[in-house]
C-alpha positions in Angstrom: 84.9 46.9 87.6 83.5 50.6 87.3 80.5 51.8 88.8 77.6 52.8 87.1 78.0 56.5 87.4 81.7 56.0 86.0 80.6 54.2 82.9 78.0 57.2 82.2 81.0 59.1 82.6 83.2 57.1 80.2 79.8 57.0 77.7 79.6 60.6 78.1 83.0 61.7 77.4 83.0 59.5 74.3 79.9 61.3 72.8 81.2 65.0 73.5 85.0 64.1 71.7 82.4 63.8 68.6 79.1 66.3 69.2 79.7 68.9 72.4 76.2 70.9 72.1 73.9 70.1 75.2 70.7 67.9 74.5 67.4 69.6 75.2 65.6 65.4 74.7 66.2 62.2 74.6 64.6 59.9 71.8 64.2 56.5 71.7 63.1 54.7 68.6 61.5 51.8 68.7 60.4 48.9 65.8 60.2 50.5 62.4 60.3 54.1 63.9 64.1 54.1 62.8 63.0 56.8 60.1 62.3 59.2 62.2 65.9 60.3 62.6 66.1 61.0 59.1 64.2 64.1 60.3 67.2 65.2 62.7 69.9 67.7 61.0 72.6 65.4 61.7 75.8 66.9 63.9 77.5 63.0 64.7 76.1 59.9 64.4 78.2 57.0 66.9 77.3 53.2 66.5 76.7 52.1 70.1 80.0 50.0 69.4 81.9 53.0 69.5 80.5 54.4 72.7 82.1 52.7 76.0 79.7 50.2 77.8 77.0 50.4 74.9 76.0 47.3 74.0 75.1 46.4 70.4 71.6 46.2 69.1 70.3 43.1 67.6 66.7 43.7 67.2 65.0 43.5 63.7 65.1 47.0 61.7 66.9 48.7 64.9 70.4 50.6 63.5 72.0 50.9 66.9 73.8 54.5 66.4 73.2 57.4 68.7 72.2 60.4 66.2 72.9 63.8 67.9 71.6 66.8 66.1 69.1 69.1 66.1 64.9 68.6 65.7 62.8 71.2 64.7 65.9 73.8 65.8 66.0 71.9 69.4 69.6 69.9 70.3 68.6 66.1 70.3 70.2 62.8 71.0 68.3 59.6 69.5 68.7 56.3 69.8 68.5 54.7 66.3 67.5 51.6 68.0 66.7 50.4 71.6 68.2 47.2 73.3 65.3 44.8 75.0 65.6 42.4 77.7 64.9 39.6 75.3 68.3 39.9 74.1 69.7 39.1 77.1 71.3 42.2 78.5 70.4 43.1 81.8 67.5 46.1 82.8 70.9 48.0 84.1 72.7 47.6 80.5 69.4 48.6 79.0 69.0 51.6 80.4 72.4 52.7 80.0 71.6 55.0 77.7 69.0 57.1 79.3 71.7 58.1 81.7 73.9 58.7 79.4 71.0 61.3 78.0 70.5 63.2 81.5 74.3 63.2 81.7 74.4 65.0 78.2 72.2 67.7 79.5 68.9 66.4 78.5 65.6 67.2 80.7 62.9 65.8 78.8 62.9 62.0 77.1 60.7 60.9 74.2 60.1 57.2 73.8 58.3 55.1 71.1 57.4 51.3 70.5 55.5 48.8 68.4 52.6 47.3 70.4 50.0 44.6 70.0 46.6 45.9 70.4 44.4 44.7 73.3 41.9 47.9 73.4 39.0 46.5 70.7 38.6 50.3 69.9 42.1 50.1 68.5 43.2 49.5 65.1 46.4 48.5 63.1 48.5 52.0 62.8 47.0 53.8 65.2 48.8 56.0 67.7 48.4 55.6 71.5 49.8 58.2 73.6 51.0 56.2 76.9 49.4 57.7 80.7 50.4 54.6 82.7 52.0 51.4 82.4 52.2 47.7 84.1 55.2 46.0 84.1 55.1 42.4 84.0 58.8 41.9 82.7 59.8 40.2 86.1 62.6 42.3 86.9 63.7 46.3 87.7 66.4 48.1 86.7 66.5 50.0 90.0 66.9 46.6 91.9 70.9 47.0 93.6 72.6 49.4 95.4 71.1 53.0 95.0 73.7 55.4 93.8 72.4 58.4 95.2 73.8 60.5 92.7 71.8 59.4 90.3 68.4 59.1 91.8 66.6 58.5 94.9 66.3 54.8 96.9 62.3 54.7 95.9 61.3 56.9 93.0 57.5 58.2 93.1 55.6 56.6 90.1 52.0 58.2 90.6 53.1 60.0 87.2 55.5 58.2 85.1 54.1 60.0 82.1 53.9 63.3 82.7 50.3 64.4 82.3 50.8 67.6 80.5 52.8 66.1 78.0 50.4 63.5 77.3 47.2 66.4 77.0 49.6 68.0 74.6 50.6 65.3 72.7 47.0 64.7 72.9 46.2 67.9 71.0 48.1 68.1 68.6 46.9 64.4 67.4 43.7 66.4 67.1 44.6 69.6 65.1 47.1 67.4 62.8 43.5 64.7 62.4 46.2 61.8 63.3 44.1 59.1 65.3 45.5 59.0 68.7 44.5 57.3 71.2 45.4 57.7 75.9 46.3 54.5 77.3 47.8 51.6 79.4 50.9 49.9 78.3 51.9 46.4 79.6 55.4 45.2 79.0 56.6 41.0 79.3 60.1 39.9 78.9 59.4 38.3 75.4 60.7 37.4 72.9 57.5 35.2 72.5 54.1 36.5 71.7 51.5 35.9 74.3 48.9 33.1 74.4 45.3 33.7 73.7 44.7 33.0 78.0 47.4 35.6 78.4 45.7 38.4 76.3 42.7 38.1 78.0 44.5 38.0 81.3 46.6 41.1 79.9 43.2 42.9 78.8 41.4 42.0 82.4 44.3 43.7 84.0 43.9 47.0 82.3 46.0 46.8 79.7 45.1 48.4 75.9 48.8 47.7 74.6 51.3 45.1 75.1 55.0 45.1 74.4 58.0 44.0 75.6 60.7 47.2 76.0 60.1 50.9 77.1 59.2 50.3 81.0 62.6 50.0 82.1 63.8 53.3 80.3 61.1 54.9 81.9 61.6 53.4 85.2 65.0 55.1 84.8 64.2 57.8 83.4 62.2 58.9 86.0 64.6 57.9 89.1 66.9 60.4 87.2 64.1 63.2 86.9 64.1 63.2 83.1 60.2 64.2 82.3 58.6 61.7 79.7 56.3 61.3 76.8 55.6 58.5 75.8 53.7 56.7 72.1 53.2 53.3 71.1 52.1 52.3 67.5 49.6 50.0 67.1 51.4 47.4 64.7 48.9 44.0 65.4 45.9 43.3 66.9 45.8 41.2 69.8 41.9 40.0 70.2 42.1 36.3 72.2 38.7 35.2 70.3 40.0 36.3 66.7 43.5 35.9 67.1 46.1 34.9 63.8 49.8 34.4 64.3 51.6 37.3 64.2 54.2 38.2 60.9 57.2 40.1 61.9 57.7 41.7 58.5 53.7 43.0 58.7 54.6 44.9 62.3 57.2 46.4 60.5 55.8 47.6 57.4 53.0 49.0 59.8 55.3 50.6 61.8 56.6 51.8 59.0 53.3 53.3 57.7 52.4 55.0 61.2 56.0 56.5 61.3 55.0 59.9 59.4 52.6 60.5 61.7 54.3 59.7 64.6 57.5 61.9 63.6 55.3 65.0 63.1 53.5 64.0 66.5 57.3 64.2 68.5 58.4 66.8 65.6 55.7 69.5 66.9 55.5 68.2 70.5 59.3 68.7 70.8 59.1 72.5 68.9 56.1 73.3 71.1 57.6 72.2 74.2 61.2 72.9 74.2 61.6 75.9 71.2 
């Protein structure tokens, strides 16, 4: 059986036969954020099928290709759709991929989501910018054998988000008038929704957003000293006292509606940042 750092290696070596420039980011799309790819000047585009120890995406409106290209004039790598716990891989499968994207050169790493609001500020379609997170998804990707080649045995997390990014992100919400919001993001295993009881005990905990992805990349993501941004879109509103039962097709066309926005959020960020 290989070794984690041997199958980045194998996924690595698959991705240059097709695309050899050097990543400046790492994107991950999340529900109905697919589109945004459309704004990379494509170079390759690999289904995860095709890249050794990929596993295949089977979440609703997720592609599952890696699109490598270029954004704004910067060299990207995207995921055209994210793998999630509730489809039974494990956190180490999951997260795969954001090794793979430090292996490829990569130093910074973009990820997006759908969310249920908590926050009663928030709306359907609006934008939070992440600064911390909870994870409540009952496992960690780290948990194992450190390979110290890839990261260190306990990984700082005072700033899993780094702070600049988020001020930046942040300001450029503001000069583009997109509605943006700074807040807490609480991931759970899924695939269920959460009870009304759990909402509030979500909300009591600190929580504006809930989920169920984007922790563990992060989690990873920082043990290999990638820097992150992160931005969830607001998709349904999760008040315990006036609560509905959630539509699957609704979150989508939402995320769907926020997805402008959102690219020319990243779009500028990444020009700003890394041009």
């Amino acid at each position: 059986m290989l070794e984690l750092h041997d199958k980045i290696q194998e996924a690595v070596s698959a991705i240059r036969e097709q695309w050899s420039e050097t990543p400046r980011a790492g994107i991950i799309l999340g529900t109905g954020l697919g589109p945004l790819a459309e704004k990379i000047e494509v170079q390759a585009a690999i289904d995860y099928a095709d890249i050794p120890n990929f596993p295949s995406s089977t979440a609703l409106s997720h592609k599952g290709r890696l699109v490598c290209g270029t954004l704004a004039g910067v060299p990207v790598v995207a995921m055209e759709g994210r793998l999630h716990m509730y489809e039974g891989y494990p956190l180490k499968l999951i997260t795969l991929p954001v090794r793979v994207m430090k292996a490829l050169g990569a130093d910074l790493m973009v990820v997006s989501n759908a969310v249920g609001g908590l926050n009663p500020y928030y709306r359907k379609g609006d934008i939070m910018v992440i600064e911390d997170h909870i994870n409540l998804m009952g496992d960690n990707p780290l948990i194992g054998i450190n390979d110290d080649r890839l990261g260190p045995r306990f990984p700082d997390m005072c700033e899993p988000y780094e702070q600049a990014l988020v001020d930046k992100a942040l300001a450029i919400a503001r000069a583009e008038d997109i509605v943006a919001h700074k807040g807490v993001l609480v991931a759970v295993a899924g695939p269920n929704l959460e009870t009304r009881a759990e909402y509030r005990m979500l909300r009591t905990m600190g929580a504006d957003v809930v989920g169920m992805s984007t922790i563990p990349e992060v989690v990873v993501a920082v043990h290999c000293s990638l820097r992150v941004v992160g931005f969830s879109v607001v998709t349904d509103l999760c008040f315990p006292d006036a609560l509905e039962p959630a539509d699957v097709n609704e979150i989508v066309r939402v995320a769907n509606e926020a997805e402008p926005l959102l690219s020319k959020l990243v779009t500028t960020l990444i020009q700003q940042e890394l041009s």
